[in-house]
C-alpha positions in Angstrom: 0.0 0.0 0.0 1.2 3.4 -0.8 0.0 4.8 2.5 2.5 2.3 4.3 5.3 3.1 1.9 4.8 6.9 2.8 4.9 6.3 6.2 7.8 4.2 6.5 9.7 6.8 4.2 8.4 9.9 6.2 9.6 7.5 9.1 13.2 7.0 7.5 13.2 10.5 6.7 12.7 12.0 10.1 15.4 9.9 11.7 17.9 11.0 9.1 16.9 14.7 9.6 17.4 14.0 13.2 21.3 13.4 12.5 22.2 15.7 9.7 19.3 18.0 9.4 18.5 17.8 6.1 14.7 18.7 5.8 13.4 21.8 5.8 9.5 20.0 6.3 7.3 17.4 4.8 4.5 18.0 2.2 1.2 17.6 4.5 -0.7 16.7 1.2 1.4 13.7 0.8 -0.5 11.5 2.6 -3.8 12.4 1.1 -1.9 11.7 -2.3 -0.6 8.1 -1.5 -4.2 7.1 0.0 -5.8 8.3 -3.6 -3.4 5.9 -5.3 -4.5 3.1 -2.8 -8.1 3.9 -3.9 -7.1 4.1 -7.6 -5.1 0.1 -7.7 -8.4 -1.2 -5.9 -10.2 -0.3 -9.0 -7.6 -2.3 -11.0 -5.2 0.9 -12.1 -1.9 2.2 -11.9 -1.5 6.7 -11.3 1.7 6.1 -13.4 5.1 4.5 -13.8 5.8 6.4 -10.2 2.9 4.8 -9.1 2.8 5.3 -5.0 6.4 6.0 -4.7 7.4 9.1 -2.2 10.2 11.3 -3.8 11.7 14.4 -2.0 11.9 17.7 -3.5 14.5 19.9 -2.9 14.0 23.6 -1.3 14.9 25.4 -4.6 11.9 23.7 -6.8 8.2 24.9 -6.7 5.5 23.3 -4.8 2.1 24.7 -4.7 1.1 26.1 -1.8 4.7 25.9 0.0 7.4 29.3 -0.2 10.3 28.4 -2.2 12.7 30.6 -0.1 16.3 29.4 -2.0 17.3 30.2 1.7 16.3 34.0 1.6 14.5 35.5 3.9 12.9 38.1 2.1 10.9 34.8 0.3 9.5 33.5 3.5 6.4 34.5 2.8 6.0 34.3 -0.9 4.4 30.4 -1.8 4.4 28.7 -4.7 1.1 29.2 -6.8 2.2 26.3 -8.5 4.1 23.0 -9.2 7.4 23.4 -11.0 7.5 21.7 -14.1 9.1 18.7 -12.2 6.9 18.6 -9.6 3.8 18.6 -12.0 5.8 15.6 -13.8 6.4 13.2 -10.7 2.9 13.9 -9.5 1.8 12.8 -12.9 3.9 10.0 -12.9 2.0 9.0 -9.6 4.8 9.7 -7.7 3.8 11.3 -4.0 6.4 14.6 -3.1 6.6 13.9 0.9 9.2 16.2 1.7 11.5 19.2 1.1 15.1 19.0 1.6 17.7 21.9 2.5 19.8 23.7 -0.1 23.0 26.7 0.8 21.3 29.8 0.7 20.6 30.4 -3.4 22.1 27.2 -4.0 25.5 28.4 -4.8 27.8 26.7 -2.4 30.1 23.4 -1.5 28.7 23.0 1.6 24.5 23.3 2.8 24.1 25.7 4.7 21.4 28.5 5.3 20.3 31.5 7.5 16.8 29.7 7.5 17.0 26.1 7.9 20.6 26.0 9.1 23.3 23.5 7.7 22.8 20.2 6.8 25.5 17.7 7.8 27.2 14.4 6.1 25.3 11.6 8.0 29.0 9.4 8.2 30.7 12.9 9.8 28.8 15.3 11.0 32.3 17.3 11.1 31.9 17.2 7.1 29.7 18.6 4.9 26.8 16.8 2.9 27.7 18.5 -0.2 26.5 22.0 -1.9 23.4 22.9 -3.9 22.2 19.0 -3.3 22.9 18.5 0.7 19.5 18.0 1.6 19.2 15.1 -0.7 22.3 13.6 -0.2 22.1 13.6 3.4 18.7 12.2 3.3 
């Protein structure tokens, strides 16, 4: 069921944040999402080749309803009136976007850092960094 898979990945998810925090929040839609694809393979059908799977979607890319702050203050406030081309392309895929993950402030960094979500860590060394525009993801 895609409702389990999304809870064992939201599961996975929040112990890994716990060591390196790498998320900057989870998608509350997401489970609404996963229960509609449940409903959908009862009546013998797949959403798409994602069908069910959870995929996180770092800071920097658009999702409705959610600011897209590329770790800028002044964009706190400002959300997404829509899905980023990607994001629009997993969901129709039948892939379920569960989380957001950390970025450097504008994405233009080696390391993860940023004066809104703080710096993500590697999850072998936290004394390392998890890499630059990507350290939300590769941490997670």
């Amino acid at each position: 069921r895609a409702q389990d898979v999304h809870a064992l990945f939201r599961y996975r998810a929040t112990l890994s944040h716990q060591m390196t925090h790498c998320l900057v929040g989870f998608i509350p839609e997401a489970s609404t999402t996963a229960e509609k694809c449940d409903e959908t393979i009862k009546a013998k059908k797949t959403v798409g080749v994602l069908h069910g799977i959870p995929i996180s979607i770092k800071e920097s890319i658009e999702v409705k309803g959610h600011a897209c702050t590329i770790g800028l203050a002044s964009r706190c406030a400002q959300m997404a009136e829509e899905d980023s081309a990607v994001v629009a392309a997993v969901k129709l895929a039948g892939g379920v976007p569960f989380c957001r993950t950390n970025i450097p402030q504008t994405n233009l960094s080696y390391g993860c850092s940023n004066p809104i979500f703080g710096e993500t860590v590697n999850p072998y060394d936290a004394r390392r960094t998890s890499g630059g525009s990507s350290g939300g993801e590769a941490a997670l």
